[in-house]
N, C-alpha and C positions, 0 to 999 in steps of 0.2 A: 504494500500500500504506500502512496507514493505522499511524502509530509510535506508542509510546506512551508521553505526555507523563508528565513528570515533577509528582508533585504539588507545586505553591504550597508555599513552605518547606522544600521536602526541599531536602537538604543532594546534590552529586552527588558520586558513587561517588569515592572518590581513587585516582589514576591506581597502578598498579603499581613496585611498591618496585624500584629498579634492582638488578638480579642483583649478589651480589656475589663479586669478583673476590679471595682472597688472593692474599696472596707467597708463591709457591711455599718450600720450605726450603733448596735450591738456588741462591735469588738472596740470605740474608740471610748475612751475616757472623758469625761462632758469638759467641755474650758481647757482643754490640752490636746496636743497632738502626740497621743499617746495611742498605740496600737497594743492590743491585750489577743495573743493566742491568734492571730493570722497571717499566716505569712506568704499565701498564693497571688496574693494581690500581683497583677504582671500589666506594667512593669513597677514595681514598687512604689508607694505615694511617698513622691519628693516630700512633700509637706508632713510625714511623719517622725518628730524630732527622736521619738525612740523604740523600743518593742518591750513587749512585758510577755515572758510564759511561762504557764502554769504550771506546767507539768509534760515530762517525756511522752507522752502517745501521738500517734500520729494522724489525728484527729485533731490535735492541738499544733503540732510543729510540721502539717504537712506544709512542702513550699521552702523549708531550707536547705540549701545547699552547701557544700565546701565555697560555692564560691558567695557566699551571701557577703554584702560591702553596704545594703542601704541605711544601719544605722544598729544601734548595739543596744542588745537582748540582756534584760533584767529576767533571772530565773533563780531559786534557789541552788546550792554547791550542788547538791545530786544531781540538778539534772541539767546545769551548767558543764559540768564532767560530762554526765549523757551526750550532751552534742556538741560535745571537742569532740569525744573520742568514739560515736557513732553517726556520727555526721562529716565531722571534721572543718569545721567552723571555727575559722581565726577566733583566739585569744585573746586577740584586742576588741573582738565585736562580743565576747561575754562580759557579765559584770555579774559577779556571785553574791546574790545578798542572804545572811542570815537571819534566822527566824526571829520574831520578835522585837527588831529593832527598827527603828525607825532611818531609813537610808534617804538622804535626801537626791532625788532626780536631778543629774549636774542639767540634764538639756532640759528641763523645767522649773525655772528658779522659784522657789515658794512653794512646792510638791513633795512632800516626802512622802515615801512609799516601806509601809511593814510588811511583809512575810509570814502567814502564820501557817502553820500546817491544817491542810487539811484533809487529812485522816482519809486520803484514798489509795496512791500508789507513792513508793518509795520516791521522796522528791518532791510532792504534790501541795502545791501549797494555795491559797487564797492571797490575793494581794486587797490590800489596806491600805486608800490615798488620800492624803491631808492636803487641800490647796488652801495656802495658808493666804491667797490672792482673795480670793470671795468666803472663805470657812468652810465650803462645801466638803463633805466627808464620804466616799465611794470604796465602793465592797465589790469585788469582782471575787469570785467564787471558783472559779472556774469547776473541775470537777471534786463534788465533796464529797463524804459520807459524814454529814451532820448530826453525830449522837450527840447526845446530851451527854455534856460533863469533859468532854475532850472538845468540842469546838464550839457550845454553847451551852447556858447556864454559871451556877457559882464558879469561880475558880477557873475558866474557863481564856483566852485570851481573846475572844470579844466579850467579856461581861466588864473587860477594863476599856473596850472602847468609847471612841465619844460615837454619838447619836449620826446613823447612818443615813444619807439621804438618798442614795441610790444604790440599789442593788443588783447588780448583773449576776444573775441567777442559772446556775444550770438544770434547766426543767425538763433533762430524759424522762422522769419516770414521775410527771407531775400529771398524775391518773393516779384515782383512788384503788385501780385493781393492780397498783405496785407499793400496798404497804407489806414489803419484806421482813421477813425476821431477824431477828438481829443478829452481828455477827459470832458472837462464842454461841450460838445456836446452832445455827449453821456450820462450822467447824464440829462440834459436836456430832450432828448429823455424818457430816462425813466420813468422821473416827469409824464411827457405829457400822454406818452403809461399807467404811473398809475392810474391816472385822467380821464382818459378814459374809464377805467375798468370799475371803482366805479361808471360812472355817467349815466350809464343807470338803466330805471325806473326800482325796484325789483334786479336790479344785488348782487349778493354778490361772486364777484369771489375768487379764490386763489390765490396769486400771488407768484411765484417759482423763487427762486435766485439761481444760482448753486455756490456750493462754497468752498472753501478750508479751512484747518484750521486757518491757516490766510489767508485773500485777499479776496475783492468785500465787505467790509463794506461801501465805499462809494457808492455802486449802491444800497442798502437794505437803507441809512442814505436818500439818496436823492427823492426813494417811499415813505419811512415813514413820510419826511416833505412834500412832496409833498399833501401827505391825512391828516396828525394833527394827526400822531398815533402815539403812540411810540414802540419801539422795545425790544421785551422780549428776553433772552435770558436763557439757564438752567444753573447752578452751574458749568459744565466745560468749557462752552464758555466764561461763566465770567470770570473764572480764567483765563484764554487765553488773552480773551482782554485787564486785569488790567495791564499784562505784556509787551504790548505793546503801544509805542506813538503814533504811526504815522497810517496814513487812506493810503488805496492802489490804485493804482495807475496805477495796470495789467503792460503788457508787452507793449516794442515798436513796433512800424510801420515800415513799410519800409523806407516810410519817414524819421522818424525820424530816424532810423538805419544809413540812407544815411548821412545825417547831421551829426549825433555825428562823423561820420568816417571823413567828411571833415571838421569838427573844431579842430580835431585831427594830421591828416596829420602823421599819423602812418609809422614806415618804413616797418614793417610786422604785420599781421593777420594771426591769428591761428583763425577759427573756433570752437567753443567747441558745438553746435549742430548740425544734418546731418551734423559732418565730418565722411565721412566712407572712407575714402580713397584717392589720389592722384585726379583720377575724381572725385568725391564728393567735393574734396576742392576748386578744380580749379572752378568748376561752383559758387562754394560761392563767391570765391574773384572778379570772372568776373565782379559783381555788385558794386567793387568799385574801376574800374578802370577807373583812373585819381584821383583818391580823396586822392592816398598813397603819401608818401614822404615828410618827415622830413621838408626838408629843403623849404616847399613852404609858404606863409604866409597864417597865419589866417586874414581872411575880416570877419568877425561875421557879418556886415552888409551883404553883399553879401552871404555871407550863408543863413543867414536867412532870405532875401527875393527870393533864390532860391528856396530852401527847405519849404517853405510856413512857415513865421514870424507868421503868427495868429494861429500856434499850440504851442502856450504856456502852461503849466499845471498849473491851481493853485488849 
């Protein structure tokens, strides 16, 4: 089949402009050019003076590369380690902040930004932002599992916060038919369902964990004692796991979603999962209505015997 050449001189066609990707309004921080957990955006928004991420999955950090250069990623040490050394992301574009302290944003003068864990996978934290420009105080959550007593109520490191006005909320499982049991339940379960396995005459089953690159070490720790085996792992799990402290923890419940919001008393909620839209949103916040508003007091008792007190994590 005979093609048809291009004439002498002609200039060829230029290739097609690559789609481009915004930032949702969900992932920016209100009064700042701050980007929280996006990093597909292509070609990167010049206008964003920094990144913030929550946590290693990649869900959260799809979109980085070794050659990433548009501006430097606030994460906690786990998962700043994570993405040197499974991504391989200059050194100069991390910035490792520790828990619980108040780290002031050099590219946002008057922001300072705390770290708190949030009780989901090794590494996984909630960021806490002070714009000391307007007062305003923002809670990005990214993914939690919000028990009571480890990330809210007494004693807790938001029960020392000041009074939250926006909350970026992860609402996977923001349906009443995902109030899950709590986690040393569920471990328990699993022991039981292990021991089960192994104790009939002749058995020798296989037992299957589904799992992430990081998250579900503790459901695989709590088979393995349950039988007196120990757990092998290859040369790059290893390295994976030396990089991290902390045992995971999965996602919250409904429950527990309901709770963190009423110990909170937020003046608004952004959804950051199934929001698609005005509908989509309206039906998320529907679920926490009565639980908003600044100005109501926190009863951490009453909360937590609302919201079921014996879902504690430890």
């Amino acid at each position: 089949m005979a093609t048809r050449k291009r004439p002498r001189g002609a200039l060829a066609a230029p290739p097609p402009a690559p789609r481009s990707i915004p930032v949702p309004p969900c992932k920016r921080v209100p009064a700042t050019a701050l980007v929280v957990d996006h990093f597909t955006a292509r070609p990167p928004p010049p206008w964003a003076s920094a990144f913030l991420l929550t946590h290693f999955h990649a869900d959260h950090y799809g979109g980085l590369t070794r050659s990433w250069a548009a501006a430097r990623i606030y994460a906690s040490a786990v998962t700043a380690r994570l993405v040197r050394a499974r991504i391989g992301v200059d050194a100069a574009y991390l910035r490792a902040v520790p828990l619980g302290v108040a780290v002031p944003i050099d590219e946002e003068p008057g922001v300072t930004l705390t770290a708190i864990d949030a009780n989901h996978c090794p590494g996984a934290v909630m960021f806490l932002l002070v714009d000391a420009r307007d007062g305003s105080v923002t809670l990005h959550s990214g993914d939690t599992r919000a028990a009571s007593g480890l990330v809210w109520g007494p004693g807790s490191p938001l029960s020392r916060a000041p009074r939250v006005n926006n909350l970026y909320l992860d609402t996977t499982y923001c349906d009443a038919r995902y109030a899950f049991p709590d986690q040393a339940a569920v471990l328990r379960a699993v022991a039981a369902a292990a021991r089960e396995a192994v104790a009939a005459p002749g058995a020798r089953p296989l037992l299957l964990f589904p799992a992430y690159t990081i998250g579900k070490e503790r459901v695989v720790m709590a088979a393995a004692e349950a039988l007196g085996v120990s757990v092998r792992v290859d040369p790059v799990k290893a390295a994976i796991l030396r990089a991290c402290d902390l045992p995971d923890f999965d996602r919250l419940s409904y429950t527990e979603l309901r709770g963190f919001v009423a110990s909170l008393r937020p003046d608004r909620i952004i959804p950051t999962v199934n929001n698609r839209g005005p509908a989509a949103e309206a039906r998320l916040l529907a679920h926490f209505r009565g639980l908003m508003g600044g100005g109501a007091k926190r009863d951490f008792a009453l909360l937590s015997s609302y919201f079921g007190g014996g879902a504690r994590q430890r």
